[in-house]
C-alpha atoms as an extended CHARMM CRD file, in Angstrom:
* protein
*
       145  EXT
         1         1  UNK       CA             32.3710000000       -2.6290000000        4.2870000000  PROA      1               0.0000000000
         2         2  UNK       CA             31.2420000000       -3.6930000000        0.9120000000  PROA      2               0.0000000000
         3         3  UNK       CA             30.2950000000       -7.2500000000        2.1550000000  PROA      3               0.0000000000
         4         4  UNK       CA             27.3410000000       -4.8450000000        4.0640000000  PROA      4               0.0000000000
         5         5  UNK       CA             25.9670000000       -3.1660000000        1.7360000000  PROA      5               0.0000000000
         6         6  UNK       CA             26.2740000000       -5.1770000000       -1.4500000000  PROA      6               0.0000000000
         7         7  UNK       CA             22.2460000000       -6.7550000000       -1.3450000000  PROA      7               0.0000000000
         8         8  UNK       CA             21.7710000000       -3.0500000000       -0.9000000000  PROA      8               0.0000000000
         9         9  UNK       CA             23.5520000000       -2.1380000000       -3.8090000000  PROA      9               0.0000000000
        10        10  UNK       CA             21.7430000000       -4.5250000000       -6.1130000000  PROA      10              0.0000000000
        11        11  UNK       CA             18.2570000000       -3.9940000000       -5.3040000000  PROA      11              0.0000000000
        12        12  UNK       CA             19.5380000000       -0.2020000000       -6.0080000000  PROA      12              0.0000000000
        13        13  UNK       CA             20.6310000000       -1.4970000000       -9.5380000000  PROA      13              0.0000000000
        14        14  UNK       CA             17.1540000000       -3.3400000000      -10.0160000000  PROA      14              0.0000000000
        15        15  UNK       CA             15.1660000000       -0.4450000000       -9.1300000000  PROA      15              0.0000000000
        16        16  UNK       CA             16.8010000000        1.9650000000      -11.3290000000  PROA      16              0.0000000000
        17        17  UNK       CA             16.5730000000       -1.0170000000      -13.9520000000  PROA      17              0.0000000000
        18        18  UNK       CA             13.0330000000       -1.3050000000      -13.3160000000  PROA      18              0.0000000000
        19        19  UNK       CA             12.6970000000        2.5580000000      -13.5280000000  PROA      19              0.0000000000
        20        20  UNK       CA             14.2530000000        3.1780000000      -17.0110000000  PROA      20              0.0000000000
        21        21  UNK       CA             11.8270000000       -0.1400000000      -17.8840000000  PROA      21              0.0000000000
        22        22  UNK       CA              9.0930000000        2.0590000000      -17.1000000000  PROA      22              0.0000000000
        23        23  UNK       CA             10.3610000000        5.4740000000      -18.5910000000  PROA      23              0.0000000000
        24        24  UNK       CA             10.6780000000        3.3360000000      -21.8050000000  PROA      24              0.0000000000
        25        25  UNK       CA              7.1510000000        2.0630000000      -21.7520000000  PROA      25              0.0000000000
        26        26  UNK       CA              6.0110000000        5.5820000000      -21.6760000000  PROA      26              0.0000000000
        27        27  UNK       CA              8.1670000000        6.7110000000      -24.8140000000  PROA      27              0.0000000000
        28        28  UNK       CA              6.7210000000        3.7430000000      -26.5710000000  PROA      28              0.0000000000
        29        29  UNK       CA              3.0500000000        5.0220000000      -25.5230000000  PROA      29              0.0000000000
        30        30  UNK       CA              4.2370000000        7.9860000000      -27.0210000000  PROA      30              0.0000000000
        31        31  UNK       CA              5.2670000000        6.5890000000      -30.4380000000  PROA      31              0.0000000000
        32        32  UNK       CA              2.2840000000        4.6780000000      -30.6660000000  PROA      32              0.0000000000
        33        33  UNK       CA             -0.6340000000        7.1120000000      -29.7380000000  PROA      33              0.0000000000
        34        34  UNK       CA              1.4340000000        9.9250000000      -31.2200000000  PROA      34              0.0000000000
        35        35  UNK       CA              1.5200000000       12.1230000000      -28.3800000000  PROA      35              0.0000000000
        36        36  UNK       CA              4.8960000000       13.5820000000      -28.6690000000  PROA      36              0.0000000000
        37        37  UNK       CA              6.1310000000       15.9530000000      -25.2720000000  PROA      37              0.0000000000
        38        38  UNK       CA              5.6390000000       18.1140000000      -23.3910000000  PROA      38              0.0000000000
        39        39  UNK       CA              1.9450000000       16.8330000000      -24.0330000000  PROA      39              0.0000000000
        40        40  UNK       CA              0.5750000000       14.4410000000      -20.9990000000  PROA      40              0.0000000000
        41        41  UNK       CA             -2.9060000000       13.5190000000      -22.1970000000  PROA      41              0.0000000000
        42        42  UNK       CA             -4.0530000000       11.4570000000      -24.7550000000  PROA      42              0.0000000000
        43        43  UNK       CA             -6.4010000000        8.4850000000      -24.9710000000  PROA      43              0.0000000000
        44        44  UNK       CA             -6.8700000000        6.8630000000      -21.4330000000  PROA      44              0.0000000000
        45        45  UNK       CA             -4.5380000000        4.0860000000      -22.4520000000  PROA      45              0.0000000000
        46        46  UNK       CA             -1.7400000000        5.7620000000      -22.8610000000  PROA      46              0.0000000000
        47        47  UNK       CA             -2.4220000000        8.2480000000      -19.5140000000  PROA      47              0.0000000000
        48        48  UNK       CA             -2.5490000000        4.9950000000      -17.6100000000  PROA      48              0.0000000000
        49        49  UNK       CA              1.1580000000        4.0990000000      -18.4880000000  PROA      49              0.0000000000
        50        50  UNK       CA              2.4970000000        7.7250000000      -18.0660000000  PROA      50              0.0000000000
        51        51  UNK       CA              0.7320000000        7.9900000000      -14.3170000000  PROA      51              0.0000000000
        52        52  UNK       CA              2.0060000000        4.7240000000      -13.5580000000  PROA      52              0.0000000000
        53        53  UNK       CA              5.6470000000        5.7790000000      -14.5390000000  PROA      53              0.0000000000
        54        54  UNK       CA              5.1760000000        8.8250000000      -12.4230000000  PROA      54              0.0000000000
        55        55  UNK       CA              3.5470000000        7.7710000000       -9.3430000000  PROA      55              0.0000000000
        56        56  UNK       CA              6.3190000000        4.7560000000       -9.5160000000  PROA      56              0.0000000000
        57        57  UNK       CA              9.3250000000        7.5910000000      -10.0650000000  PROA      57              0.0000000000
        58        58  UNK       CA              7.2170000000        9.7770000000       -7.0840000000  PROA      58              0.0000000000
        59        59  UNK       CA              7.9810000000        6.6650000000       -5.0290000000  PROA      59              0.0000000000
        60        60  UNK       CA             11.5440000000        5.8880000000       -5.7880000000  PROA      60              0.0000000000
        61        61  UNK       CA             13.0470000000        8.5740000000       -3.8790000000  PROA      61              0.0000000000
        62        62  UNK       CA             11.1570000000        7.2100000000       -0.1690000000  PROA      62              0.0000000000
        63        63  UNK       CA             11.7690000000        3.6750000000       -0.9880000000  PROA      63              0.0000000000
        64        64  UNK       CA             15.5520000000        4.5430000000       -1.8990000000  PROA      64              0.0000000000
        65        65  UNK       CA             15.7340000000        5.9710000000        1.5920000000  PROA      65              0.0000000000
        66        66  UNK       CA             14.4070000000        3.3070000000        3.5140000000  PROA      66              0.0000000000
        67        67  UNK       CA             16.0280000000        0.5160000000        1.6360000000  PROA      67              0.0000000000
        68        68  UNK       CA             19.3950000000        2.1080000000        2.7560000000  PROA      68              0.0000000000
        69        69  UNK       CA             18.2980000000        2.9110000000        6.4730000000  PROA      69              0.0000000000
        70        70  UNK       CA             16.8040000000       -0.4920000000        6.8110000000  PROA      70              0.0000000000
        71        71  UNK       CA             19.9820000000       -2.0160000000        5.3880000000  PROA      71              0.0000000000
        72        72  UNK       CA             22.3930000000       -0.3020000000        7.0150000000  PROA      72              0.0000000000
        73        73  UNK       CA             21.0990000000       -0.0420000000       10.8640000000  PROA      73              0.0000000000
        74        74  UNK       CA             18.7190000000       -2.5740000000       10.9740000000  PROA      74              0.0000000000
        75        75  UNK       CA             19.5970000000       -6.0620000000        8.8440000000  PROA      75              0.0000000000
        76        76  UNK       CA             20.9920000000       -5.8640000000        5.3050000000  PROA      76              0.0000000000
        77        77  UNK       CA             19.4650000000       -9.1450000000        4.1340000000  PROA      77              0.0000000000
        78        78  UNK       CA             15.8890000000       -8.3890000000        5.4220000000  PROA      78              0.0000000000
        79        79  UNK       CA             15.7330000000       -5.2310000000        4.1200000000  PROA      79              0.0000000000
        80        80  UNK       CA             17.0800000000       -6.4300000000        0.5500000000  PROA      80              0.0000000000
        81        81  UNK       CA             13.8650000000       -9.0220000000        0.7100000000  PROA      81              0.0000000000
        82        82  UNK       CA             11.6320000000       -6.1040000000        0.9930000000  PROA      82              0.0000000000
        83        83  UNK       CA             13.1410000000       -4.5080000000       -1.6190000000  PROA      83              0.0000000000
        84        84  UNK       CA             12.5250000000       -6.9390000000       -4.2060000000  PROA      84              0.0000000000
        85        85  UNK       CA              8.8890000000       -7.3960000000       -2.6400000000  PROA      85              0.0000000000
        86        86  UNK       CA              8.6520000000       -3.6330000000       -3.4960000000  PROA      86              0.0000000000
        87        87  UNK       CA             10.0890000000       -3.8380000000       -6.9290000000  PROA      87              0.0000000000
        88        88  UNK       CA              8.2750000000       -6.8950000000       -7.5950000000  PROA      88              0.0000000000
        89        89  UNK       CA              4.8220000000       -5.2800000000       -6.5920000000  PROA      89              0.0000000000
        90        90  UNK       CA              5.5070000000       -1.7850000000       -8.5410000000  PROA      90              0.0000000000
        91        91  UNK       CA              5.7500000000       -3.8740000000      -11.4700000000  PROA      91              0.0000000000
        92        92  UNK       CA              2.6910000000       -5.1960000000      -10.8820000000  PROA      92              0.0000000000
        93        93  UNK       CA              1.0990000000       -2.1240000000      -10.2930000000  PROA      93              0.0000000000
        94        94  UNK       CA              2.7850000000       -0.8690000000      -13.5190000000  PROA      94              0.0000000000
        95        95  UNK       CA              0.9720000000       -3.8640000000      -15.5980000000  PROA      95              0.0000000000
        96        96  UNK       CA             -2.0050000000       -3.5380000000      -13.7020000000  PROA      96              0.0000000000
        97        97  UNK       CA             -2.2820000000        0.2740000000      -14.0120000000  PROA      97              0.0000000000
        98        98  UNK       CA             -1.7930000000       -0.5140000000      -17.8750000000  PROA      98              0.0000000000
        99        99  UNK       CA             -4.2440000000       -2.4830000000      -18.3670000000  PROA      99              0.0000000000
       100       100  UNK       CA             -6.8090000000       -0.5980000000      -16.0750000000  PROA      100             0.0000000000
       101       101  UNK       CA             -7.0410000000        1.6600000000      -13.3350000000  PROA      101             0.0000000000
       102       102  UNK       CA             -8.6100000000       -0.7450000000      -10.9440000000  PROA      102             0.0000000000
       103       103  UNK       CA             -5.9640000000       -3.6220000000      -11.1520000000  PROA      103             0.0000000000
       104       104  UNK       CA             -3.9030000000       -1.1510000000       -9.7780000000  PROA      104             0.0000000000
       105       105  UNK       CA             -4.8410000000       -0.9470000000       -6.1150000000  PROA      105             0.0000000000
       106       106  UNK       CA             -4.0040000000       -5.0170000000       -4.6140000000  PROA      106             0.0000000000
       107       107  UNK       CA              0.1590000000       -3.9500000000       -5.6680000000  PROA      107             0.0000000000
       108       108  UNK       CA             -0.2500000000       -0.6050000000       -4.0780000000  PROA      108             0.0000000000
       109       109  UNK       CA             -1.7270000000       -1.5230000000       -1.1720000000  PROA      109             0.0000000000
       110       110  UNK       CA              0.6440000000       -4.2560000000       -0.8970000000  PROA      110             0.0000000000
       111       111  UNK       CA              3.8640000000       -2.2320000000       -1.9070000000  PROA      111             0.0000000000
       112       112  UNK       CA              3.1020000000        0.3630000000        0.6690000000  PROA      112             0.0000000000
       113       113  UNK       CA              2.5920000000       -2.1490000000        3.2300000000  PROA      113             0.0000000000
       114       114  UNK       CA              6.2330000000       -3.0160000000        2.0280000000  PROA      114             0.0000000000
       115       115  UNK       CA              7.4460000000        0.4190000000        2.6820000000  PROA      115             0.0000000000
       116       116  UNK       CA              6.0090000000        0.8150000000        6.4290000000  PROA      116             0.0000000000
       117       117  UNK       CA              7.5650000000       -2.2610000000        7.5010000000  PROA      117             0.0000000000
       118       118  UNK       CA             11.0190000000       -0.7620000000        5.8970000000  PROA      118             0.0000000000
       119       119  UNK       CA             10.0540000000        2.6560000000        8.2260000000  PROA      119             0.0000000000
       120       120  UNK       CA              9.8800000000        0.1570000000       10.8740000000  PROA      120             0.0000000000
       121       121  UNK       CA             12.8820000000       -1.0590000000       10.3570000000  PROA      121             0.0000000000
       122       122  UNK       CA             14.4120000000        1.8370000000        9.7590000000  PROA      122             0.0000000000
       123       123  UNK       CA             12.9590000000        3.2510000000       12.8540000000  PROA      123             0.0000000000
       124       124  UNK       CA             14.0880000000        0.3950000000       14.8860000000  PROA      124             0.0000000000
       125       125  UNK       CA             17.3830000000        0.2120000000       13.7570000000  PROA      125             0.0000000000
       126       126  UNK       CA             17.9810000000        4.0720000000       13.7220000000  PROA      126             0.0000000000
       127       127  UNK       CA             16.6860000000        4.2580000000       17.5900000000  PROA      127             0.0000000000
       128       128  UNK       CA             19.1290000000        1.1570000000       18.7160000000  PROA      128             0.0000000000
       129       129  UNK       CA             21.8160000000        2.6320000000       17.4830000000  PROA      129             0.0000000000
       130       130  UNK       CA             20.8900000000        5.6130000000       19.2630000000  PROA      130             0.0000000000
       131       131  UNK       CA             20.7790000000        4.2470000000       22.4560000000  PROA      131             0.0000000000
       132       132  UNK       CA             23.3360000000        1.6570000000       22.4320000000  PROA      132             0.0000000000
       133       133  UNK       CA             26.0610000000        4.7120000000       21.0190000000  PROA      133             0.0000000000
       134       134  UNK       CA             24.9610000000        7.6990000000       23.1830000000  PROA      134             0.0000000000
       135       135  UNK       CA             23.4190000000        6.0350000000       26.2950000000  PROA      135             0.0000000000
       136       136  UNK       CA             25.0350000000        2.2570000000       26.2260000000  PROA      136             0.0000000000
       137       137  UNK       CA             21.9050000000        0.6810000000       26.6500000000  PROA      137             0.0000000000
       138       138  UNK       CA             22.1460000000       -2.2450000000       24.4940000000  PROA      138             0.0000000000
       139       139  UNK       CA             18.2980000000       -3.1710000000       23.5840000000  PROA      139             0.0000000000
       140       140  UNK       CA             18.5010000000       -6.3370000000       22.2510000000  PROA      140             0.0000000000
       141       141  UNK       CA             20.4330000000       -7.6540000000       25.7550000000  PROA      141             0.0000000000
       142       142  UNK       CA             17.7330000000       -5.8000000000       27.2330000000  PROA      142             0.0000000000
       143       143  UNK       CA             14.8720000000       -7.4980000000       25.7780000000  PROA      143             0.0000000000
       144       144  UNK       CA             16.7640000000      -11.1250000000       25.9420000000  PROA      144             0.0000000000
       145       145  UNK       CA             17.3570000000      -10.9110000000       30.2300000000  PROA      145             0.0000000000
């Protein structure tokens, strides 16, 4: 079982990685425009890096999701590759939120492209095993006869 889900597993560990990364920029924001909490405004530097950490923690949940669906009824090893594309263009957005609001938009844009194709995926995979459990139709022999 493990030998299925272990790509899986590791993106997991990256993204939470990557998640504390950003949580930590945000406390140094903090410390150095001396905005200590509950407060969430402050110059328009530091409100750049504490939306960015919060959009990207809005996010982790739905990506979470479809990285295991994908992974586990579609193909492990595809859905790991979109999972570092994902990570890889949240950080992106991160930096590029940091530095200004507009640099932000080519990594989203991207990143949620990243996340429908994991739906599709998911949807795909999710539906095949559907049909090939409850109603024996086997898709793929289907599609190759």
């Amino acid at each position: 079982m493990l030998d299925q889900i272990h790509l899986l597993a590791a993106v997991t560990v990256l993204g939470v990685l990557e998640q504390a990364y950003f949580f930590l920029q945000v406390i140094y924001a903090r410390r150095a425009f001396g905005i200590s909490p509950p407060k969430t405004s402050g110059p328009p530097e530091f409100e750049r890096i504490f939306r960015a950490q919060v959009n990207s923690s809005e996010y982790f949940p739905i990506f979470l999701a479809l990285l295991w669906q994908a992974g586990l009824f579609f193909h492990q090893g595809l859905a790991a590759a979109l999972g570092l594309l994902y990570l890889y263009a949240r950080y992106c957005y991160f930096m590029g939120y940091r530095a200004s609001s507009s640099e932000r938009l080519g990594p989203i844009y991207f990143s949620t492209g990243v996340l429908w194709i994991l739906i599709a995926a998911s949807a795909l995979g999710i539906l095949h095993f559907f049909l090939s459990h409850y109603f024996g139709l086997n898709v793929l022999q289907l599609l190759t006869a």
